[in-house]
C-alpha beads as a LAMMPS data file, in Angstrom:
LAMMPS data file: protein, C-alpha beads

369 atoms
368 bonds

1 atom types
1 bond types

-500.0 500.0 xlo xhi
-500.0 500.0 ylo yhi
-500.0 500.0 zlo zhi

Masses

1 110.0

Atoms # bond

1 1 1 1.430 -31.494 15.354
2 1 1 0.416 -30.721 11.686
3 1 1 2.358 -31.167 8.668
4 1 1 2.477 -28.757 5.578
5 1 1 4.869 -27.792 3.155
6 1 1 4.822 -23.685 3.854
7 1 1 3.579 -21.959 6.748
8 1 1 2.623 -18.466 6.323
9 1 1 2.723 -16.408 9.829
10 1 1 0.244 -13.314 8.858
11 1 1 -2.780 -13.198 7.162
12 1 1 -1.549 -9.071 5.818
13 1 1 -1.328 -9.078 1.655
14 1 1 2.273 -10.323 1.509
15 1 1 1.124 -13.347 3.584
16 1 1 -1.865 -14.385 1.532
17 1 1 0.677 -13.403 -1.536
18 1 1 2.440 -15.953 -0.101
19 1 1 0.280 -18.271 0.670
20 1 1 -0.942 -18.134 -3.026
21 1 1 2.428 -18.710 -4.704
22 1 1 2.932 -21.804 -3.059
23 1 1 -0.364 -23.128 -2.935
24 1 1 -0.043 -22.297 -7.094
25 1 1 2.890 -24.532 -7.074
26 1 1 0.462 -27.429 -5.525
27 1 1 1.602 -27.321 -2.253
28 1 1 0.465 -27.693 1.385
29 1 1 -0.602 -23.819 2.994
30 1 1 -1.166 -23.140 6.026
31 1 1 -2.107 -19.618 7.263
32 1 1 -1.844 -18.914 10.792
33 1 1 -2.703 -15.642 12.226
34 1 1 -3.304 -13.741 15.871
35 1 1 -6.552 -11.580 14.396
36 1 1 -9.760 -13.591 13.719
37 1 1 -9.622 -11.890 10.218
38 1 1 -7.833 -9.355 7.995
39 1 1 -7.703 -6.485 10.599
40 1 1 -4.352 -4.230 9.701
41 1 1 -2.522 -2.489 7.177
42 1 1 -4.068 -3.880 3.973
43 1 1 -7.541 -3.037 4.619
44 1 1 -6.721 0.638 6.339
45 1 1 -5.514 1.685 2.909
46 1 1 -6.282 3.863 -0.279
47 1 1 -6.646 0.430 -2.345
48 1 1 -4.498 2.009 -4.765
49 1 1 -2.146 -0.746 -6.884
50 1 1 0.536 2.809 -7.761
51 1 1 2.628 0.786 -10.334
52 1 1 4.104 3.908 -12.078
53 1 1 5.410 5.634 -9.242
54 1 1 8.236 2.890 -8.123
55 1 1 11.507 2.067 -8.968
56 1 1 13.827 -0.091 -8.895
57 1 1 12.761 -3.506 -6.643
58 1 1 9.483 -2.122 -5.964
59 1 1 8.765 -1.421 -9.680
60 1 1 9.696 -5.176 -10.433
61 1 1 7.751 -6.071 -7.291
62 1 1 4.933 -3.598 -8.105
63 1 1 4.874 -5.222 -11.862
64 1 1 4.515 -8.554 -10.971
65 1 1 1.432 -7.646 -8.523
66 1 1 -0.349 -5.829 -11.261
67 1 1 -0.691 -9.361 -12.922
68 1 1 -1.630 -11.122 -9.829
69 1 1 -4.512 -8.606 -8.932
70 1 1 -5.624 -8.895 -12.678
71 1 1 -5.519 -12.870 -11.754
72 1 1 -7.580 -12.879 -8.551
73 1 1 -9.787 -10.567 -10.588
74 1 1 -11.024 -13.910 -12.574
75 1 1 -10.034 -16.070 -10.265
76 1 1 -11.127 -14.635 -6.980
77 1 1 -13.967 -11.963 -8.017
78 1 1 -12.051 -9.236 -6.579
79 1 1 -12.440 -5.889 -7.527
80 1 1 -9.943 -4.569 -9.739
81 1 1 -10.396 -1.360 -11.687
82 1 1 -7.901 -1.017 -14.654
83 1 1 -8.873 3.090 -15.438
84 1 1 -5.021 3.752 -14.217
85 1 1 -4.560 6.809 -11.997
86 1 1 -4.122 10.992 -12.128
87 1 1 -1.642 13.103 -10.806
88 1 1 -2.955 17.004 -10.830
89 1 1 -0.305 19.702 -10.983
90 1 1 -0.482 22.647 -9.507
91 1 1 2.549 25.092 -10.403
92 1 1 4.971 25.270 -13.020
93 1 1 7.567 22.922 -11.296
94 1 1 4.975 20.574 -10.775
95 1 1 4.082 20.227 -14.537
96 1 1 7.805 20.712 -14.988
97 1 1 8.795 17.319 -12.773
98 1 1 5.682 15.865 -14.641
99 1 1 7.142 16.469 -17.863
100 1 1 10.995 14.814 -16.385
101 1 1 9.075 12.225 -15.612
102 1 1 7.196 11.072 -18.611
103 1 1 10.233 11.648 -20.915
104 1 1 12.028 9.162 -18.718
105 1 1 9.090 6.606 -18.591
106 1 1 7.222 7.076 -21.901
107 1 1 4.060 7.366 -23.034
108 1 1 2.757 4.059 -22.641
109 1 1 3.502 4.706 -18.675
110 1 1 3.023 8.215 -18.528
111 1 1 0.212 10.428 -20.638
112 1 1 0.872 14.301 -19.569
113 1 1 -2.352 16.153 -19.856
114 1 1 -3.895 20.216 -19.990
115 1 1 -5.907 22.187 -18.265
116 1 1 -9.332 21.079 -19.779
117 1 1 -8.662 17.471 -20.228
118 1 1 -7.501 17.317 -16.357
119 1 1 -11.068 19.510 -15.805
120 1 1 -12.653 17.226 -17.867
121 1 1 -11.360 13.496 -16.338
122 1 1 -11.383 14.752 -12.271
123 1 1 -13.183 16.164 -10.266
124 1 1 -10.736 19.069 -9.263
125 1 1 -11.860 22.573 -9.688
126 1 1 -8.409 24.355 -7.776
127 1 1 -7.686 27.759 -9.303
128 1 1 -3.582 26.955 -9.388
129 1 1 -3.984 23.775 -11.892
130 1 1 -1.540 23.821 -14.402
131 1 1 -2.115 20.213 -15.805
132 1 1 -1.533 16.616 -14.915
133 1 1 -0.746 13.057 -16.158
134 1 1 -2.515 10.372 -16.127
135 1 1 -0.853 6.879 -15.108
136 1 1 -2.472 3.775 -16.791
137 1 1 -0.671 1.178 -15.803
138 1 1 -2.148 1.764 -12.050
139 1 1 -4.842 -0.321 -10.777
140 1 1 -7.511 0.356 -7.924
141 1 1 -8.994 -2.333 -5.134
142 1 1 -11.378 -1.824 -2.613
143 1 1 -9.112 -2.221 0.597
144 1 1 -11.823 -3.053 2.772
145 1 1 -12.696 -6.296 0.412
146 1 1 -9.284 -7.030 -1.442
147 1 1 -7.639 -8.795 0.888
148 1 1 -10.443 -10.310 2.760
149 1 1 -11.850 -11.748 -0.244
150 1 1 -8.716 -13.201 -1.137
151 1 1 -8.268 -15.260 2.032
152 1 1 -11.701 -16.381 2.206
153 1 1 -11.289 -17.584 -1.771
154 1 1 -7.587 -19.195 -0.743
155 1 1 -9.872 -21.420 1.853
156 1 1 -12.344 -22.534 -0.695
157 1 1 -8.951 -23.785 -2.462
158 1 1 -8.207 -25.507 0.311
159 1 1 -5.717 -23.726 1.995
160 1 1 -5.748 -23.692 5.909
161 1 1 -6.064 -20.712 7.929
162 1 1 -5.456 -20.625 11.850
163 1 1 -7.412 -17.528 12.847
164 1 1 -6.964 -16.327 15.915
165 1 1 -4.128 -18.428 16.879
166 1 1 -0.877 -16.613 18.243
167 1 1 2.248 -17.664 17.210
168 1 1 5.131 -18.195 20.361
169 1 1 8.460 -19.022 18.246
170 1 1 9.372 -19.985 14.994
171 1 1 12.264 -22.260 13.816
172 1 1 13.511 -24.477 11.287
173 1 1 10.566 -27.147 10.125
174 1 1 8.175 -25.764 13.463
175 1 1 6.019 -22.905 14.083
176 1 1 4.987 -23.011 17.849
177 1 1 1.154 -21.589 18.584
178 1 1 -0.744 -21.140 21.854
179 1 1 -2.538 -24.029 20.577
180 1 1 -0.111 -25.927 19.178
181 1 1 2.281 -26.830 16.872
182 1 1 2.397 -27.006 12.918
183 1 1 5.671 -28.215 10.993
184 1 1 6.787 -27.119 7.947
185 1 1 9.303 -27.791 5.182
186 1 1 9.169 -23.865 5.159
187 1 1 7.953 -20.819 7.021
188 1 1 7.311 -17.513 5.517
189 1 1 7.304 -14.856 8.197
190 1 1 5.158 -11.938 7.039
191 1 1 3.621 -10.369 9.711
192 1 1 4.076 -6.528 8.380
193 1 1 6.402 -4.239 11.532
194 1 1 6.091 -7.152 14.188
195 1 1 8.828 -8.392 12.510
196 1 1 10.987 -6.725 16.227
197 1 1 8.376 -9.279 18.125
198 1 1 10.081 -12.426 16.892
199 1 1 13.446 -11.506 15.309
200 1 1 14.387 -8.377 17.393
201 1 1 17.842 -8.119 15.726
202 1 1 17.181 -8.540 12.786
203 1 1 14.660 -5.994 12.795
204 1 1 17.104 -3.453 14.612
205 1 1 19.949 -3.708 11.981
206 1 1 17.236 -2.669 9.367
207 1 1 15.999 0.359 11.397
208 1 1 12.937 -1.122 11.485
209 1 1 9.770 1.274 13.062
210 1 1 6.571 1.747 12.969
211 1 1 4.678 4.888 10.405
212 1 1 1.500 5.620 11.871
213 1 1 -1.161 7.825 9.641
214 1 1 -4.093 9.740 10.077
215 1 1 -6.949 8.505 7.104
216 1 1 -10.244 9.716 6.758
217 1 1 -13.980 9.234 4.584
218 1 1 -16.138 11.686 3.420
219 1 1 -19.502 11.709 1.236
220 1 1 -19.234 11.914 -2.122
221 1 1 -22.618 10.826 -2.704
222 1 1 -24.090 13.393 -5.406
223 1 1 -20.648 14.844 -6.393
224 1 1 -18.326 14.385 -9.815
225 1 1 -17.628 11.305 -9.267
226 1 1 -13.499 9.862 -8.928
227 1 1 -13.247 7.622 -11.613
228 1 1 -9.320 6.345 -10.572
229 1 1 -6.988 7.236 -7.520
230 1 1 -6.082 10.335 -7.718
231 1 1 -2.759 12.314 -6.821
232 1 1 -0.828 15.264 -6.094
233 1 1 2.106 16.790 -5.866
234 1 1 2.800 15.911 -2.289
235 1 1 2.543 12.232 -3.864
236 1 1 5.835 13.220 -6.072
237 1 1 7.606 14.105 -3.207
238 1 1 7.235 10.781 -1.766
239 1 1 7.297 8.095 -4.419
240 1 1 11.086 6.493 -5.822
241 1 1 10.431 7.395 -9.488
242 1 1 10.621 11.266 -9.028
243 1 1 13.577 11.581 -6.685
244 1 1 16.300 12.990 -8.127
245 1 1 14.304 14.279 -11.224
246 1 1 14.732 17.983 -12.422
247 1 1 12.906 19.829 -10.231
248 1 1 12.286 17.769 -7.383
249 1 1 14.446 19.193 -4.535
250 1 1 13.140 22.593 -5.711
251 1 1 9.150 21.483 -5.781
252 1 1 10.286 20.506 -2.071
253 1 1 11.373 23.887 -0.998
254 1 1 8.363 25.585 -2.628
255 1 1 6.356 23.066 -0.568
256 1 1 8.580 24.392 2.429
257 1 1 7.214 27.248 2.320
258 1 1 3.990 27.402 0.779
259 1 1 2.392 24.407 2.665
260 1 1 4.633 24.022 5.332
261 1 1 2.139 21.989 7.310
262 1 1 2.453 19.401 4.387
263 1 1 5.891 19.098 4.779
264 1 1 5.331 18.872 8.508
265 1 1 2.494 16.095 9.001
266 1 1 4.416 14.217 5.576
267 1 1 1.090 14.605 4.041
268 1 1 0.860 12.693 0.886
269 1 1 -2.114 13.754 -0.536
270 1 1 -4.150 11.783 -2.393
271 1 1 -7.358 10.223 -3.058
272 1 1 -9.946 7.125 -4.286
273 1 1 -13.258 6.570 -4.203
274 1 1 -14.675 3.306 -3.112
275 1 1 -17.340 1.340 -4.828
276 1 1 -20.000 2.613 -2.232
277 1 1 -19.173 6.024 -3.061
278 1 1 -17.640 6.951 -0.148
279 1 1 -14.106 9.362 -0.653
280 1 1 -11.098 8.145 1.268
281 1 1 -8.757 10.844 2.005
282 1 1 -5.531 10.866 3.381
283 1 1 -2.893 10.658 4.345
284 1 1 -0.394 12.223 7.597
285 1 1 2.591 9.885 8.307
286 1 1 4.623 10.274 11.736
287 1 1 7.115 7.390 12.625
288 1 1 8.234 5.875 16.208
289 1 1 9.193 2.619 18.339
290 1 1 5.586 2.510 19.378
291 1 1 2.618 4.464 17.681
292 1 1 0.200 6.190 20.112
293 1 1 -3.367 5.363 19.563
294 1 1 -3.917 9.724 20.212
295 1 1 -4.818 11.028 16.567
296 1 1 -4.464 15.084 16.751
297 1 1 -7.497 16.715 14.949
298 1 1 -5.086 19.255 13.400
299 1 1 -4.038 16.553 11.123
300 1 1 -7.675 15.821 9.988
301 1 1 -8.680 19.557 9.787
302 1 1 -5.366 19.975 7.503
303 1 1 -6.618 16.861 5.357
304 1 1 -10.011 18.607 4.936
305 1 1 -9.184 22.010 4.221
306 1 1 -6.750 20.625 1.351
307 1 1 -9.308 18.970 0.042
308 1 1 -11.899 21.804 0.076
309 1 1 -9.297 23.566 -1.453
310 1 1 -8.347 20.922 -4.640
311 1 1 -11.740 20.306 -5.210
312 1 1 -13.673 23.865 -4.413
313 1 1 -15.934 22.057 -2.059
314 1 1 -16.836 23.803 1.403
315 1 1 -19.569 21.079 2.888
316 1 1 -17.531 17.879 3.422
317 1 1 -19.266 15.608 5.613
318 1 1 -17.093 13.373 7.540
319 1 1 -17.966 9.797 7.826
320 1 1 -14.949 7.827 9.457
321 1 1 -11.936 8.552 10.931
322 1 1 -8.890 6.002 11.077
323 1 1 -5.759 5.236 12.077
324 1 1 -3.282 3.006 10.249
325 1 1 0.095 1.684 11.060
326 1 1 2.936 0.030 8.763
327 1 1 6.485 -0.866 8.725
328 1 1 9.222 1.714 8.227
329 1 1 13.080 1.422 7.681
330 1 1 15.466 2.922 5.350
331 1 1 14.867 0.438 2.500
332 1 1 11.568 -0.148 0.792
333 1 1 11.838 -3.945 1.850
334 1 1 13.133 -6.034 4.692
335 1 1 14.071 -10.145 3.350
336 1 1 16.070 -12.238 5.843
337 1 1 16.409 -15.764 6.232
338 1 1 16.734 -16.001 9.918
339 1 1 17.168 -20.091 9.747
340 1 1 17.093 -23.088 7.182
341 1 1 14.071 -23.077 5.426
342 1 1 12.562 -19.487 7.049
343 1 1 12.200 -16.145 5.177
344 1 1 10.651 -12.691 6.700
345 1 1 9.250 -10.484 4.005
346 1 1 7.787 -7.258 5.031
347 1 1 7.445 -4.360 2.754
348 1 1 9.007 -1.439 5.081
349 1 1 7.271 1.583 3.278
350 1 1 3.659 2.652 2.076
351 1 1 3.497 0.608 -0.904
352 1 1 2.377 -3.056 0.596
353 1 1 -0.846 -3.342 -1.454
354 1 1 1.345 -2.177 -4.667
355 1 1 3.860 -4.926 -4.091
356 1 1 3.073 -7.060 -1.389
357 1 1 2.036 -10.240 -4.118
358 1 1 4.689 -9.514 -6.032
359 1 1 7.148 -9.822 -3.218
360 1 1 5.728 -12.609 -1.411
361 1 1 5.491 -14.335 -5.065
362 1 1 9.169 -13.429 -5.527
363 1 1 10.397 -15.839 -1.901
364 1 1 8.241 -18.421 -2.524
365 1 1 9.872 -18.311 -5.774
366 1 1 13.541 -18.511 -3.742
367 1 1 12.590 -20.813 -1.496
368 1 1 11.488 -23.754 -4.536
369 1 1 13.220 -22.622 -7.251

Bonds

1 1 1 2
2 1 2 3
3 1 3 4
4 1 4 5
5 1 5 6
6 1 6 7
7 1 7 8
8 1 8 9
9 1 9 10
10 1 10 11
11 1 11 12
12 1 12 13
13 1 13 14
14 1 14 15
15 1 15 16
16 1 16 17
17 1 17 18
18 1 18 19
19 1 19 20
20 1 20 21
21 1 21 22
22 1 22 23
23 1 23 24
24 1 24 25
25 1 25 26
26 1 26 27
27 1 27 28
28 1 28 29
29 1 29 30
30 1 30 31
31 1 31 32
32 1 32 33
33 1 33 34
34 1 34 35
35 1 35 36
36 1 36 37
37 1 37 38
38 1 38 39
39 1 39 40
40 1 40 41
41 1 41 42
42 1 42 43
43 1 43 44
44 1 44 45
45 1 45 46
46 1 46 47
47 1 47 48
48 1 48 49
49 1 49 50
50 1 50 51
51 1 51 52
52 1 52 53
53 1 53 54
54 1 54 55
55 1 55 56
56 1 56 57
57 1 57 58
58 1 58 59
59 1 59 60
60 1 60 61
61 1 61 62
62 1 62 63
63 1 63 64
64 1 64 65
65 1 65 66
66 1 66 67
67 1 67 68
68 1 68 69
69 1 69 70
70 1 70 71
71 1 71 72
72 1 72 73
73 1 73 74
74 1 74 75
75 1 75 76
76 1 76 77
77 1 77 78
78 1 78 79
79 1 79 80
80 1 80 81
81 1 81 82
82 1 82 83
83 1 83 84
84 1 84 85
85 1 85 86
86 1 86 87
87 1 87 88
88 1 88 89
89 1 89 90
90 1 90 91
91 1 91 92
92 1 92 93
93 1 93 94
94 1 94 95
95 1 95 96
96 1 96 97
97 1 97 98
98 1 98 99
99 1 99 100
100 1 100 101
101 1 101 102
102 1 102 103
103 1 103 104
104 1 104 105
105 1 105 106
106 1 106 107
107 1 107 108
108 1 108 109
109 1 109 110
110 1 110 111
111 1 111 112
112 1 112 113
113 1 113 114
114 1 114 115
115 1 115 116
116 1 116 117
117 1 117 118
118 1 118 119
119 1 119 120
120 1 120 121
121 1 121 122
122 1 122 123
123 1 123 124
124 1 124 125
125 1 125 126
126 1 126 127
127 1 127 128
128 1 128 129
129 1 129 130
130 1 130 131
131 1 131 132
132 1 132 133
133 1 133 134
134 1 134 135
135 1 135 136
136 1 136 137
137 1 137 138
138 1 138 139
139 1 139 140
140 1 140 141
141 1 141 142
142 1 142 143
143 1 143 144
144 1 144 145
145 1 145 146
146 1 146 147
147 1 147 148
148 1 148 149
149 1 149 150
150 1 150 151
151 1 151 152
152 1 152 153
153 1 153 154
154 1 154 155
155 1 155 156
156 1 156 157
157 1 157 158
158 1 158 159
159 1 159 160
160 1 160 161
161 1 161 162
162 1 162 163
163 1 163 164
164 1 164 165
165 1 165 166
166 1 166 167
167 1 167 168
168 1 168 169
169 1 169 170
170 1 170 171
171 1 171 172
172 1 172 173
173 1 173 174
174 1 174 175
175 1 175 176
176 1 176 177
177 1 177 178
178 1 178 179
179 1 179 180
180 1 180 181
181 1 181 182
182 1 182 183
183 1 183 184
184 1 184 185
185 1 185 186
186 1 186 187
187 1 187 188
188 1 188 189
189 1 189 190
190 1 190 191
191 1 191 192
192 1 192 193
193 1 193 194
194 1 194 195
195 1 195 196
196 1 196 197
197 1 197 198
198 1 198 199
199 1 199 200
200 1 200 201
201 1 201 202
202 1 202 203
203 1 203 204
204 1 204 205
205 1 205 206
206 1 206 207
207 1 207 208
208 1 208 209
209 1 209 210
210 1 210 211
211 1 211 212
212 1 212 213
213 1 213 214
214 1 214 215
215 1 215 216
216 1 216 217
217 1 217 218
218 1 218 219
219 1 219 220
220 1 220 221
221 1 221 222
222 1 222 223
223 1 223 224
224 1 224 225
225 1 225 226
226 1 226 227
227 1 227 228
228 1 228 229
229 1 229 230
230 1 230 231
231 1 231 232
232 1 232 233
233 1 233 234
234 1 234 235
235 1 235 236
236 1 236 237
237 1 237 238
238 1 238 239
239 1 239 240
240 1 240 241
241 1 241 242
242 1 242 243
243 1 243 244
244 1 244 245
245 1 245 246
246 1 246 247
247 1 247 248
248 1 248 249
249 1 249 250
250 1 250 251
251 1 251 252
252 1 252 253
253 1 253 254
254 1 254 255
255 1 255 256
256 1 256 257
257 1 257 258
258 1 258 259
259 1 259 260
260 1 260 261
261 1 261 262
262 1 262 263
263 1 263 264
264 1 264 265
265 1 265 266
266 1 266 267
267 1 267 268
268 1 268 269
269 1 269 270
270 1 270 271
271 1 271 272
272 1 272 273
273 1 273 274
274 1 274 275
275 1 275 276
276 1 276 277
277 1 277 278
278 1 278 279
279 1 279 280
280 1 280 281
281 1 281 282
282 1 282 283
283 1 283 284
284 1 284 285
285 1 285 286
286 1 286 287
287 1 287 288
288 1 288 289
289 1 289 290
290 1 290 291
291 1 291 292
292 1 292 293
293 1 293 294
294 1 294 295
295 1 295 296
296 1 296 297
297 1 297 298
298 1 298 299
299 1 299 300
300 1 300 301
301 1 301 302
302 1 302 303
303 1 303 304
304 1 304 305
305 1 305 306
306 1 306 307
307 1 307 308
308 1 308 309
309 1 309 310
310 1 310 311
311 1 311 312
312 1 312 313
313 1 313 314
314 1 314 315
315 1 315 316
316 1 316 317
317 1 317 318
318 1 318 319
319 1 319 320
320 1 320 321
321 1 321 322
322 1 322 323
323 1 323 324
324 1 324 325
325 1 325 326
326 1 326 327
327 1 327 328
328 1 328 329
329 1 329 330
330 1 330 331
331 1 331 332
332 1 332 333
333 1 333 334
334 1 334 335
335 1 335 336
336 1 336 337
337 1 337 338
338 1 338 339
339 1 339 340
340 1 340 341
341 1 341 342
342 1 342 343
343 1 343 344
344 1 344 345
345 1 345 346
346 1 346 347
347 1 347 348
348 1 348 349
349 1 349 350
350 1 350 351
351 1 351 352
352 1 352 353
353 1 353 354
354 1 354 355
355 1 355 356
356 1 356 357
357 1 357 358
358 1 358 359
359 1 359 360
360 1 360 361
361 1 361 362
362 1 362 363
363 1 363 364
364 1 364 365
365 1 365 366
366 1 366 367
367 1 367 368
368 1 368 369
């Protein structure tokens, strides 16, 4: 057996948020995880840190990660980009729940924008635009490197990862593997919707599933380039801060009707461009006990002719195709403490790079506070 002060099961962004807190307050990591490196949710991702668009928890959670990333920036030699984000409207109610929601937030949070400066910032060309905002508290990461480069940098400092080890049980002061044991003063359980795999219970009574989504890359070699995520008004639909604004449940029913296909796939679409150049576009979500590995090609040929149509571009060429898969429940978060001395965090909703350090930073905060 080996002794440490915190064991982190999952190697995701809340587990090497985690792992970071405590190692910050000089203790002994460990990292133990089933993949032989950072394989799931946080690198199949827009790398987009969307601070303005929560509420609530995940705007205190989202907050706190914006000063992490901006750490690990120095720290780490991550990637961050600090240009903030867009949102295009398209439609009168669109610049209308805009407009709700920058009275409510402020300028400082929430710049609303015309016609030519949106023309002038993005690269969207659609006929309908009616305006924007632009969002600069938001950050960007490349979600291929981010979280990669953070565990690899978290080694250097001398915390311990266990790649490819699978973990058999957990319990107070012992987390079993296949190839052994490790004991702990605490274990931090963040291991993303396999939360049903160890505590199935606990997991039902939050309605925990599994969101599968349909992502994909195109060339943008050569075009206007994207300086900051940008995105839409399927992206109001879904984030905290605009429900229950004026003129959300009607931008819904307009949506309904006029892109019913939107409303069908829950399409939130959006967009960032990586620092190769590549255009990641996305993204369908569809929910379930288990998530079939079957991606229909109506959902990518929907994601494509959206984004012809945003950007008046007819000749995208397609260079991946993916398929990601996160928790889902009812609430944005799931935070149990199954036994003495053993937390689960999982972020339960499509925000885990926005406020995955900031939550993991938060129980590691509980736990030695």
């Amino acid at each position: 057996m080996t002794d440490f002060d915190v064991v982190v099961v999952g190697a995701g962004i809340v587990g090497l948020g985690a792992a970071l807190a405590a190692h910050d307050r000089g203790l002994r990591v460990a990292v133990v995880d089933r993949a032989t490196g950072v394989n799931g949710s946080s690198i199949r991702n827009f790398g987009h840190v969307g601070v303005t668009g929560q509420s609530g928890e995940a705007l205190e959670y989202a907050l706190a990660s914006r000063e992490i990333y901006l750490s690990l920036a120095d720290r780490a030699g991550i990637w961050v980009s600090q240009r903030g984000a867009s949102i295009v409207a398209r439609g009168d109610d669109e610049l209308t729940l805009l407009a709700a929601f920058a009275e409510e937030r402020g300028g400082d949070q929430v710049e609303l924008a015309g016609v030519d400066e949106m023309l002038e910032r993005t690269p969207v060309r659609d006929a309908s635009l009616t305006g924007g905002a632009f969002l600069p508290l938001d950050l960007q990461v490349d979600p291929r490197a981010a979280a990669p480069t953070i565990a690899a940098w978290l080694e250097t400092q001398g915390v311990t990862f266990y790649w490819g080890r699978s973990v058999l049980g957990i319990e107070t002061g012992v987390v079993h593997t296949a190839a052994g044991e490790l004991r702990a003063e605490s274990v931090v359980v963040a291991v993303n919707f396999d939360v049903d795999q160890f505590y199935p219970q606990i997991a039902a009574d939050a309605g925990l599933r599994r969101c599968g989504l349909d992502m994909l890359s195109v060339d943008w070699n050569g075009r206007r380039p994207l300086d900051s995520p940008l995105l839409t008004g399927s992206s109001m639909l879904r984030y905290s801060a605009f429900a229950g604004l004026p003129g959300f449940d009607e931008l819904r029913a307009r949506y309904a009707v006029e892109f019913p296909q939107v409303i069908a796939r829950d399409i939130n679409l959006m967009y960032t461009q990586r620092p190769d150049g590549t255009l990641v576009v996305g993204d369908t979500h569809y929910r379930g006990s288990v998530i079939a590995p079957f991606q229909e090609e109506a959902s990518f040929d929907e994601l494509l002719a959206l984004t012809s149509r945003l950007f008046g571009v007819d000749d995208l060429r397609v260079l991946e195709r993916w398929q990601g898969v996160y928790a889902s429940a009812d609430a944005e978060f799931l935070r149990a403490a199954p036994a003495d001395g053993v937390r689960i965090a999982s972020v339960t909703t499509g925000i885990g790079m926005t406020t995955g350090l900031g939550l993991a930073a938060s129980v590691i905060h509980d736990l030695y506070s």
